[in-house]
PDB file of N, H, CA, C and O in Angstrom:
ATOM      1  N   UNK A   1      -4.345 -68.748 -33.544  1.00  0.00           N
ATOM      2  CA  UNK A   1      -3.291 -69.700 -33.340  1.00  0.00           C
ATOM      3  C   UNK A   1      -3.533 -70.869 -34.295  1.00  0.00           C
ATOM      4  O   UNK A   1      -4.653 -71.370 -34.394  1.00  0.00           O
ATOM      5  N   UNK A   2      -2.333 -71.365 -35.099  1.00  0.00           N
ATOM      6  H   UNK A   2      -1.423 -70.958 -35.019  1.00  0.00           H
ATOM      7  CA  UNK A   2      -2.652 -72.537 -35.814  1.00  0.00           C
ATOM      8  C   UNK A   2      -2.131 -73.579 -35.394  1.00  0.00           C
ATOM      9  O   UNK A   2      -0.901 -73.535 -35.364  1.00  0.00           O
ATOM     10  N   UNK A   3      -2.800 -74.919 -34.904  1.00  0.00           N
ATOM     11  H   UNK A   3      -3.800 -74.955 -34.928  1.00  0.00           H
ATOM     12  CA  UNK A   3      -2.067 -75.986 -34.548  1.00  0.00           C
ATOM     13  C   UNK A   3      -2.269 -77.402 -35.089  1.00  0.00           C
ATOM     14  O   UNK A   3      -3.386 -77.913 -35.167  1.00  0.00           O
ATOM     15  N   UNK A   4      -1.310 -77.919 -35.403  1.00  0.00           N
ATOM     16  H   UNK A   4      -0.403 -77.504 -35.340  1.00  0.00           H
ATOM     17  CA  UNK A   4      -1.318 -79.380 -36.805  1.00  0.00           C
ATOM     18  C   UNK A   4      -2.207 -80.266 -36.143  1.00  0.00           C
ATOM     19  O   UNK A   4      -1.975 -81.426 -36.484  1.00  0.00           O
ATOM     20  N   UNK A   5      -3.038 -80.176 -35.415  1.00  0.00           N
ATOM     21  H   UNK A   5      -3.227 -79.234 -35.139  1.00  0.00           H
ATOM     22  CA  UNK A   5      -3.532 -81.037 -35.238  1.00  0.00           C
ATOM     23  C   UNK A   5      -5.476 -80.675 -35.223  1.00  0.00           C
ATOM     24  O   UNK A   5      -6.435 -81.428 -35.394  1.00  0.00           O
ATOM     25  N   UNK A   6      -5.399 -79.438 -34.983  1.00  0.00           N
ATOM     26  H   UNK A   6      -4.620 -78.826 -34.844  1.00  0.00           H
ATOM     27  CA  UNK A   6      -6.888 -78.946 -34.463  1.00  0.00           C
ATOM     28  C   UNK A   6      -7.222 -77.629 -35.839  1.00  0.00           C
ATOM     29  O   UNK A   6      -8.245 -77.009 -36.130  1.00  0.00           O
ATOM     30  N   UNK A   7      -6.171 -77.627 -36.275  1.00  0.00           N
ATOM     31  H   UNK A   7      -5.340 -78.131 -36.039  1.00  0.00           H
ATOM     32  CA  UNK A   7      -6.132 -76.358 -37.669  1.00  0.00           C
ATOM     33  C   UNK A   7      -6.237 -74.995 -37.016  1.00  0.00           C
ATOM     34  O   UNK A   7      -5.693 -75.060 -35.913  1.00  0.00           O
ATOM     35  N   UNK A   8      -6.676 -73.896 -37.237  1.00  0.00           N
ATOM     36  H   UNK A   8      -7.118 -73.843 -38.133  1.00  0.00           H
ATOM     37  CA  UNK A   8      -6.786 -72.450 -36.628  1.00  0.00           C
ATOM     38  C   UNK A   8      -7.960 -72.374 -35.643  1.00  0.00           C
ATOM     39  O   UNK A   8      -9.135 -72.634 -35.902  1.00  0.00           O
ATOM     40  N   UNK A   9      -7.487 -72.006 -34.558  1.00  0.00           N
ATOM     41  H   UNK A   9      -6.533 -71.795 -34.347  1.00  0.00           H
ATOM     42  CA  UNK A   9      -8.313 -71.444 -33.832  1.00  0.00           C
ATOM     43  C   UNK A   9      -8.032 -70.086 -32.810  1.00  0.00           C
ATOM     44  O   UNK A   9      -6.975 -69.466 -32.697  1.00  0.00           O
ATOM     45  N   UNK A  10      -9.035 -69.894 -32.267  1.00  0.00           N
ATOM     46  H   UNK A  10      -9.894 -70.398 -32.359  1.00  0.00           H
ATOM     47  CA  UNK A  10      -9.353 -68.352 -31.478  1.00  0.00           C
ATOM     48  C   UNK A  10      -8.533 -68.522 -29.997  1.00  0.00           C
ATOM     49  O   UNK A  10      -8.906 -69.425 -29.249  1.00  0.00           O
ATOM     50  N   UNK A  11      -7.565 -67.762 -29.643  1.00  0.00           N
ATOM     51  H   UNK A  11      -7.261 -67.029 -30.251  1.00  0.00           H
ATOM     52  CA  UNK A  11      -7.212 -68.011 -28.103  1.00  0.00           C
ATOM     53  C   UNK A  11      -7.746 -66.520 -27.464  1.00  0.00           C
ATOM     54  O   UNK A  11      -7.772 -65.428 -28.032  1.00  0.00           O
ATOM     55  N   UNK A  12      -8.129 -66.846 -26.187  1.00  0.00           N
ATOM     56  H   UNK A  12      -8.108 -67.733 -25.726  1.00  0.00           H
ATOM     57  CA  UNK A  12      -8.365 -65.508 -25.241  1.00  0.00           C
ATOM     58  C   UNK A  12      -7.145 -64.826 -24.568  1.00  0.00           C
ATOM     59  O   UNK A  12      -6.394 -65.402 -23.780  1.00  0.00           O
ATOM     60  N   UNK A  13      -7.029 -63.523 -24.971  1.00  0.00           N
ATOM     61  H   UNK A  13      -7.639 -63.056 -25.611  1.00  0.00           H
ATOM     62  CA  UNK A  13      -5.779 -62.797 -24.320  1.00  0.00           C
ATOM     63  C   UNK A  13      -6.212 -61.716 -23.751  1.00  0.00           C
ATOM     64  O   UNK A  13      -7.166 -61.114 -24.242  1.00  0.00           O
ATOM     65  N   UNK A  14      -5.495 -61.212 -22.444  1.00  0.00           N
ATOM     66  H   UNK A  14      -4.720 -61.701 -22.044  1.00  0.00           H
ATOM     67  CA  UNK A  14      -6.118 -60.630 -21.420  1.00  0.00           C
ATOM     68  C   UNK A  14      -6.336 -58.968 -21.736  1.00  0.00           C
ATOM     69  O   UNK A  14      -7.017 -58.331 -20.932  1.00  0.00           O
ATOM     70  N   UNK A  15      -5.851 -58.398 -22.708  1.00  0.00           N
ATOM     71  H   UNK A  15      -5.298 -58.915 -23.361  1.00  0.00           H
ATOM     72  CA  UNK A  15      -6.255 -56.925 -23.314  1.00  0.00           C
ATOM     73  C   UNK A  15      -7.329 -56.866 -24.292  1.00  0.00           C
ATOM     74  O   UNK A  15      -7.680 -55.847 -24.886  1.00  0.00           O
ATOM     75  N   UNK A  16      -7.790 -57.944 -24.410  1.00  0.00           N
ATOM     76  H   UNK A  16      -7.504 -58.772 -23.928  1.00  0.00           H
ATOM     77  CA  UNK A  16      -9.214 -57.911 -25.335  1.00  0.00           C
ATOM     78  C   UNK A  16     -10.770 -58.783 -24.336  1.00  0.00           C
ATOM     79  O   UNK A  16     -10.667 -59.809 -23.663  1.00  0.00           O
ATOM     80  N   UNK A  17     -12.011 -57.998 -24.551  1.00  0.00           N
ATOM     81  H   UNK A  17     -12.095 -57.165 -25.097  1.00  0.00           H
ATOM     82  CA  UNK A  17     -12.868 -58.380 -23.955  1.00  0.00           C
ATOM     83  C   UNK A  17     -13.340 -59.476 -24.732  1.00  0.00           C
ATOM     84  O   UNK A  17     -13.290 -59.612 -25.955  1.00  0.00           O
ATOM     85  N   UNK A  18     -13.955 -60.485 -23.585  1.00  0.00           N
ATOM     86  H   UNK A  18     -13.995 -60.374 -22.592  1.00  0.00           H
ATOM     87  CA  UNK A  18     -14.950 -61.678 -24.578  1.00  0.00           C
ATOM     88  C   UNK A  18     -15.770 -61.102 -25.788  1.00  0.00           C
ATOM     89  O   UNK A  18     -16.488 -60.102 -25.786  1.00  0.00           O
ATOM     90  N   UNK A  19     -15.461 -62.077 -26.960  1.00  0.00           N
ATOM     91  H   UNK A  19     -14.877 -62.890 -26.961  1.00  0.00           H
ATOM     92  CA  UNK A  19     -16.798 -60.752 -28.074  1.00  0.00           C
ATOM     93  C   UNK A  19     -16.255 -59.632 -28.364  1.00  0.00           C
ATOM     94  O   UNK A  19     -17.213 -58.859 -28.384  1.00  0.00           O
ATOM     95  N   UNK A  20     -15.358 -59.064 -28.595  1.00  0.00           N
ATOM     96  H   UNK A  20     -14.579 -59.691 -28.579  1.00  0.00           H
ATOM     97  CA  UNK A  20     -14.822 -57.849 -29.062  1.00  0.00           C
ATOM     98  C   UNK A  20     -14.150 -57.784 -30.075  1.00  0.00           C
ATOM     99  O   UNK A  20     -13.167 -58.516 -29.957  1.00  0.00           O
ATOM    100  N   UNK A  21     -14.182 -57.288 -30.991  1.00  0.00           N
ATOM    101  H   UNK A  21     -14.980 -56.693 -31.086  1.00  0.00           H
ATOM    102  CA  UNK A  21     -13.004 -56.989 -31.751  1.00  0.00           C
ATOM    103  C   UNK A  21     -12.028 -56.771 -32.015  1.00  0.00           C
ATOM    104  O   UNK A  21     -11.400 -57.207 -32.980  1.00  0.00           O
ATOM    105  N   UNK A  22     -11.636 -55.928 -31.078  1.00  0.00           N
ATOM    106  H   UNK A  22     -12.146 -55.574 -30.294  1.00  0.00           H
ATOM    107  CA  UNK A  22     -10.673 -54.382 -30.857  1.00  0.00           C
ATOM    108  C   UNK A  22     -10.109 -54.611 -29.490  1.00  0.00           C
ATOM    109  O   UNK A  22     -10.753 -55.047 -28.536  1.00  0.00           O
ATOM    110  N   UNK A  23      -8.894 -54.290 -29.487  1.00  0.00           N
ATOM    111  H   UNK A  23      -8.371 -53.936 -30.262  1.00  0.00           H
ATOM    112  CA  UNK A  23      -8.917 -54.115 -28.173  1.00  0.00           C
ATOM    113  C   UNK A  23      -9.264 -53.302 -27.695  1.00  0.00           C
ATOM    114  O   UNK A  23      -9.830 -52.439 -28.366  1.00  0.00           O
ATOM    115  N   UNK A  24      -9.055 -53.072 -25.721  1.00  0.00           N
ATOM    116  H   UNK A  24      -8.595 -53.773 -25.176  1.00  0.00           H
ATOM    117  CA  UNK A  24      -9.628 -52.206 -25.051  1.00  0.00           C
ATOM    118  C   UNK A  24      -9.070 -50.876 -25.247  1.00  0.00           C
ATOM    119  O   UNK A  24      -9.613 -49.771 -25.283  1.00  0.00           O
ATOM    120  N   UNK A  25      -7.992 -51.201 -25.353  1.00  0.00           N
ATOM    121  H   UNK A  25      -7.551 -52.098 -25.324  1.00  0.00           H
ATOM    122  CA  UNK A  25      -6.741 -49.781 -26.212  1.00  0.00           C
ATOM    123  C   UNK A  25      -7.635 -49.125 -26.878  1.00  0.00           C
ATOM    124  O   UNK A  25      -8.264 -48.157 -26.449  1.00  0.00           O
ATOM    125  N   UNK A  26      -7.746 -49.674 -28.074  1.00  0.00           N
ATOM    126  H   UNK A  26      -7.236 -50.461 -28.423  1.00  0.00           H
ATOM    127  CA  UNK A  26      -8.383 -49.473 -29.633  1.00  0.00           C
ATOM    128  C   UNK A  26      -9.717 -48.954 -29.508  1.00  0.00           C
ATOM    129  O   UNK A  26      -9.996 -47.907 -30.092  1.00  0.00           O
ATOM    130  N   UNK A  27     -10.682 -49.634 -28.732  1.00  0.00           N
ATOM    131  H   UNK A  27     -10.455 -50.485 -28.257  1.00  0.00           H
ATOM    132  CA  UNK A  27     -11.659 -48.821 -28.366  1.00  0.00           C
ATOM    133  C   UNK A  27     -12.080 -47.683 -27.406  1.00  0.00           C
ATOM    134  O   UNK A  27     -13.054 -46.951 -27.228  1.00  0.00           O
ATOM    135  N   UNK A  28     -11.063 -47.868 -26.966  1.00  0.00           N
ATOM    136  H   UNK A  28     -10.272 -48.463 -27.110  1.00  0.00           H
ATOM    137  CA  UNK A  28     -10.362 -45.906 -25.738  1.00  0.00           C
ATOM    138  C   UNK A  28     -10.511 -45.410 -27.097  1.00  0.00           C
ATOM    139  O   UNK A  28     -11.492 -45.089 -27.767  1.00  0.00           O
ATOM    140  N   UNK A  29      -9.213 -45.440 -27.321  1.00  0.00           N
ATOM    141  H   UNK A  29      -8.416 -45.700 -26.777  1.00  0.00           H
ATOM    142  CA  UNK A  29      -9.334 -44.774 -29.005  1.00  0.00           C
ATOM    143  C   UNK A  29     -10.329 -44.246 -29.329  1.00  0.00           C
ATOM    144  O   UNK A  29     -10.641 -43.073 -29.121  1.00  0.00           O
ATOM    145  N   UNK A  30     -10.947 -45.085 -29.889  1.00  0.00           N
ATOM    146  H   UNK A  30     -10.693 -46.037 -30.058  1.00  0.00           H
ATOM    147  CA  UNK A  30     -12.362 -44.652 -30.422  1.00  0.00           C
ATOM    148  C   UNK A  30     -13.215 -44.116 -30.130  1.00  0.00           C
ATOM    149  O   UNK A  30     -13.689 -43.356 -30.975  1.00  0.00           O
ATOM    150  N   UNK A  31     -13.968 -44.221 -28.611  1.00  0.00           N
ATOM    151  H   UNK A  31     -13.583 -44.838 -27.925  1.00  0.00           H
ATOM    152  CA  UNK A  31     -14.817 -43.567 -28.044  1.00  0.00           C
ATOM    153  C   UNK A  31     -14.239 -42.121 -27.405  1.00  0.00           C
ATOM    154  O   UNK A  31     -15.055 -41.314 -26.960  1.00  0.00           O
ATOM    155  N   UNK A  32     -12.845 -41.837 -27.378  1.00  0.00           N
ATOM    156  H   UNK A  32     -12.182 -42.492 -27.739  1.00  0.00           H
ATOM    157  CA  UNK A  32     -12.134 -40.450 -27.388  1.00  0.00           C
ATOM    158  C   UNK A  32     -12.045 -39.683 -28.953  1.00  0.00           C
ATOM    159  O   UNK A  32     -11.894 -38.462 -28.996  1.00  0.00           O
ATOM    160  N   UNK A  33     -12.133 -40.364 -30.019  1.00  0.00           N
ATOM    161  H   UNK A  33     -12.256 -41.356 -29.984  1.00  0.00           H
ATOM    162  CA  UNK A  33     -12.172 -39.244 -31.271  1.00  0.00           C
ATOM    163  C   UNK A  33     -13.780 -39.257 -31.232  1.00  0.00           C
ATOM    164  O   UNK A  33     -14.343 -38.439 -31.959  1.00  0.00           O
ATOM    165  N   UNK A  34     -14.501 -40.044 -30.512  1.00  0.00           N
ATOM    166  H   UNK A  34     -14.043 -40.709 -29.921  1.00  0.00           H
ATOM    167  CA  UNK A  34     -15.650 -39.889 -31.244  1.00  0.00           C
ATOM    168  C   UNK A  34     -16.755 -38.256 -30.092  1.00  0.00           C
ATOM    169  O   UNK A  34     -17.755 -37.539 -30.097  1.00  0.00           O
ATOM    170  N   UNK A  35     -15.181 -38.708 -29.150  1.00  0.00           N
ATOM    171  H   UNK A  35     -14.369 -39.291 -29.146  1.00  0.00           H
ATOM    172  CA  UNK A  35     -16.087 -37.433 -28.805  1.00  0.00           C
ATOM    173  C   UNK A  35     -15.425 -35.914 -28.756  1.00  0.00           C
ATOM    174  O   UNK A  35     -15.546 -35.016 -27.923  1.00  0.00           O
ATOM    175  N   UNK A  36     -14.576 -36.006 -30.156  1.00  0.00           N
ATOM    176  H   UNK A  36     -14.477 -36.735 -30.834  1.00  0.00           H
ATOM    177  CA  UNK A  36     -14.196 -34.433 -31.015  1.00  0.00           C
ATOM    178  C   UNK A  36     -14.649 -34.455 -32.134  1.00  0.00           C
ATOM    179  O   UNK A  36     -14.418 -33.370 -32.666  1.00  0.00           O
ATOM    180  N   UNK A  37     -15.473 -35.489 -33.145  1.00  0.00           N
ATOM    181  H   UNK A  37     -15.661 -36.371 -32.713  1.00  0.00           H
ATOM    182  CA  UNK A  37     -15.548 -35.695 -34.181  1.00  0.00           C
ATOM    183  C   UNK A  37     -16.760 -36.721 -35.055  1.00  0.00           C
ATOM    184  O   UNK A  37     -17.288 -37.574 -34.342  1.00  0.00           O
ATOM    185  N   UNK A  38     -17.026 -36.693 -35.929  1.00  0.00           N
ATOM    186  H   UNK A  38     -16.596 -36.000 -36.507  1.00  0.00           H
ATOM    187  CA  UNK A  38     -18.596 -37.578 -36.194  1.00  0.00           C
ATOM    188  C   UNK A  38     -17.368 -38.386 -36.449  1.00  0.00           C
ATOM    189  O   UNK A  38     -16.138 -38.393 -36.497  1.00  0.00           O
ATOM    190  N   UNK A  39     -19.031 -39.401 -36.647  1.00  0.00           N
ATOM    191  H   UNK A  39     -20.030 -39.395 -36.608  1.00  0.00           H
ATOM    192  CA  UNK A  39     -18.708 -41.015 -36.769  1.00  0.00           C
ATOM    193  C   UNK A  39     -18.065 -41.305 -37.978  1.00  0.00           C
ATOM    194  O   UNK A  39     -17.422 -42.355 -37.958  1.00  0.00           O
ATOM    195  N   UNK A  40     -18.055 -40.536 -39.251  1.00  0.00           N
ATOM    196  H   UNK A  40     -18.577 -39.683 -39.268  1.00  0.00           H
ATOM    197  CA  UNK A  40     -18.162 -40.433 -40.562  1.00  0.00           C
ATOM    198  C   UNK A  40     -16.529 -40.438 -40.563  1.00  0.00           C
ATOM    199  O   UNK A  40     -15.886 -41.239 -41.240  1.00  0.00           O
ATOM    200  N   UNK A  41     -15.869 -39.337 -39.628  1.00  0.00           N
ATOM    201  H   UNK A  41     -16.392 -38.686 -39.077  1.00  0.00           H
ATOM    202  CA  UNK A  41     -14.739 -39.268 -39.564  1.00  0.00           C
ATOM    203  C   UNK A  41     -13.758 -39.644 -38.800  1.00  0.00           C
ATOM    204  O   UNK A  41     -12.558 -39.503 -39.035  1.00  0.00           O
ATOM    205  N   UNK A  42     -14.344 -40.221 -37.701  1.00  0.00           N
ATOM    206  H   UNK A  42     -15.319 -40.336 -37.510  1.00  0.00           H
ATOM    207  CA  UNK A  42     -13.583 -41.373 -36.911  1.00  0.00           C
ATOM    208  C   UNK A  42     -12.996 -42.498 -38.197  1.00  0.00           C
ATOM    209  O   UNK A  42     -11.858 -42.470 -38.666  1.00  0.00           O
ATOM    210  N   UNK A  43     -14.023 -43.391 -38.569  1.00  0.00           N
ATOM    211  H   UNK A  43     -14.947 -43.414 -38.189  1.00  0.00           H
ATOM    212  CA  UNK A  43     -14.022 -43.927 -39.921  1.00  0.00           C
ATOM    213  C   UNK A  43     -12.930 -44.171 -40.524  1.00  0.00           C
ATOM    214  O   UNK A  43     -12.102 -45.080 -40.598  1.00  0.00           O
ATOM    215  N   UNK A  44     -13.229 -42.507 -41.205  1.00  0.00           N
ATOM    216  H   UNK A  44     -13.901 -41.769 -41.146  1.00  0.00           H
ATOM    217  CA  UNK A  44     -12.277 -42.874 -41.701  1.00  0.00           C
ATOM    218  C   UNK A  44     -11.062 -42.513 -41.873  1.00  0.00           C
ATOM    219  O   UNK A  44     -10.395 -42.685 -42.893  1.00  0.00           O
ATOM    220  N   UNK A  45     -10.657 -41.885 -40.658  1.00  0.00           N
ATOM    221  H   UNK A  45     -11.199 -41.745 -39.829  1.00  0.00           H
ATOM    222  CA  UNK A  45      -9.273 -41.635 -39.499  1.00  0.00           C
ATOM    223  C   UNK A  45      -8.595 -43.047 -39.385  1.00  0.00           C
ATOM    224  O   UNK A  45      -7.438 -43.348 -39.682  1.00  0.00           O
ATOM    225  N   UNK A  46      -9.433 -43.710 -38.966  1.00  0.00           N
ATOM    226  H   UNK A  46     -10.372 -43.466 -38.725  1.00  0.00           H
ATOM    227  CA  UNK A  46      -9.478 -45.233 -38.481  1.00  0.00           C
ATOM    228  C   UNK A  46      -9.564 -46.047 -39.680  1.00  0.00           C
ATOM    229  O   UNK A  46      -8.989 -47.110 -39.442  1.00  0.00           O
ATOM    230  N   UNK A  47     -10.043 -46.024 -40.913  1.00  0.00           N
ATOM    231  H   UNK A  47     -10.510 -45.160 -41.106  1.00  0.00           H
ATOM    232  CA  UNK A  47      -9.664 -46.921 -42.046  1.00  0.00           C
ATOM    233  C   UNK A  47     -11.032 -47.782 -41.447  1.00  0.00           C
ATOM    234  O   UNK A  47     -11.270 -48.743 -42.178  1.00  0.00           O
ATOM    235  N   UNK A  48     -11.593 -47.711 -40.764  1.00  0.00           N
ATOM    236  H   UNK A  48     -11.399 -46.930 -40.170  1.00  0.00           H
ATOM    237  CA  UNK A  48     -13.046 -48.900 -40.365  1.00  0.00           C
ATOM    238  C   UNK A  48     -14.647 -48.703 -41.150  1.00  0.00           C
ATOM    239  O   UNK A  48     -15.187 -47.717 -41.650  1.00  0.00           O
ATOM    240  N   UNK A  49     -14.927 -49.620 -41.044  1.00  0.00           N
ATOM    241  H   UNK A  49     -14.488 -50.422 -40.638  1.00  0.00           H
ATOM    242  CA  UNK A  49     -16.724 -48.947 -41.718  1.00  0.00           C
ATOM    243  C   UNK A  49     -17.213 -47.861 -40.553  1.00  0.00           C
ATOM    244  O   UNK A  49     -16.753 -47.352 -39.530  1.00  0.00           O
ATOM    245  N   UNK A  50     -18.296 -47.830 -41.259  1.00  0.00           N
ATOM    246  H   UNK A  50     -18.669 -48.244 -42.089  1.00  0.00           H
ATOM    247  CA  UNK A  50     -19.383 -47.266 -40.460  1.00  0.00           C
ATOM    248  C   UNK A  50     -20.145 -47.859 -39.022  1.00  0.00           C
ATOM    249  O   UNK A  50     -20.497 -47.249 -38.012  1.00  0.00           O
ATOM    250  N   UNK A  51     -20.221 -49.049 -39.320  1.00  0.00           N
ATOM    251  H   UNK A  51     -19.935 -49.544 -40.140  1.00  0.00           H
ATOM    252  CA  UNK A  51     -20.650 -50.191 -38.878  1.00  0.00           C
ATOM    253  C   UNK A  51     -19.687 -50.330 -37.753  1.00  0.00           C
ATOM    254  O   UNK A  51     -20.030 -50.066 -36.601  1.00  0.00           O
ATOM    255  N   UNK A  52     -18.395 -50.772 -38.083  1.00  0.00           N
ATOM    256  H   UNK A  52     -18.117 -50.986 -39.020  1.00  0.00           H
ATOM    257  CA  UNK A  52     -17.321 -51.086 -37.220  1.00  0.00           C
ATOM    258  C   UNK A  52     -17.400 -49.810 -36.161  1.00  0.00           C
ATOM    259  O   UNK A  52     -17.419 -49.947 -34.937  1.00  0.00           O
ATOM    260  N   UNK A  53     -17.435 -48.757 -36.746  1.00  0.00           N
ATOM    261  H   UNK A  53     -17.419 -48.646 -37.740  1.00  0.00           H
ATOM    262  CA  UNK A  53     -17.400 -47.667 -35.393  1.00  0.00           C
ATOM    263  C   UNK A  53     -18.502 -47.437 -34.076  1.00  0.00           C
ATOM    264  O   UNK A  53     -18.476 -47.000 -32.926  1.00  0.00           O
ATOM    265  N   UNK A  54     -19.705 -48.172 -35.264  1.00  0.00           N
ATOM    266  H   UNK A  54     -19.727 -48.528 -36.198  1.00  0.00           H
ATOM    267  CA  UNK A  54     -20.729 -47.689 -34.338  1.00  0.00           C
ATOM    268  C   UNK A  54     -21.435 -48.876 -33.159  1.00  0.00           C
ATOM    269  O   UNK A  54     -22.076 -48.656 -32.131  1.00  0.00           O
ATOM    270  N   UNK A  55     -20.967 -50.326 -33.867  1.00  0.00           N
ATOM    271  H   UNK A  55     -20.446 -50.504 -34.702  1.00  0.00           H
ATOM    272  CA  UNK A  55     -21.318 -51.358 -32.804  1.00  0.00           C
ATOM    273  C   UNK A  55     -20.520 -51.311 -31.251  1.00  0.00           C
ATOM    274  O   UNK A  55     -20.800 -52.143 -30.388  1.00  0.00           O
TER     275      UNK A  55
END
C-alpha cells in the first residue's frame, strides 16, 4: 500500500500467513505438484527458484 504521507508499506490480509510469501492458495499448489513431481520441475512449472520452492 502506498500512502503520501508514510511512503510504501506492508498491510496484513487474511489469505496470506504472517512471513509468507505466497499465499495459502499458492502454497496448496505447491506442496500438491510437489507431490507428482521433483522440485526441479515444480520450478519451473511455477517460473520460481529453487530456493523459492523449497523454503
Amino acid at each position: 500500500m502506498r500512502c503520501g504521507d508514510h511512503g510504501v508499506r506492508a498491510i496484513g490480509v487474511p489469505w496470506v500467513d504472517s512471513g509468507s510469501r505466497f499465499t495459502a492458495l499458492f502454497e496448496e499448489l505447491l506442496i500438491r505438484r510437489l507431490g507428482e513431481t521433483s522440485i526441479l520441475a515444480v520450478a519451473r512449472l511455477l517460473d520460481l527458484s529453487w530456493d523459492q520452492v523449497t523454503a
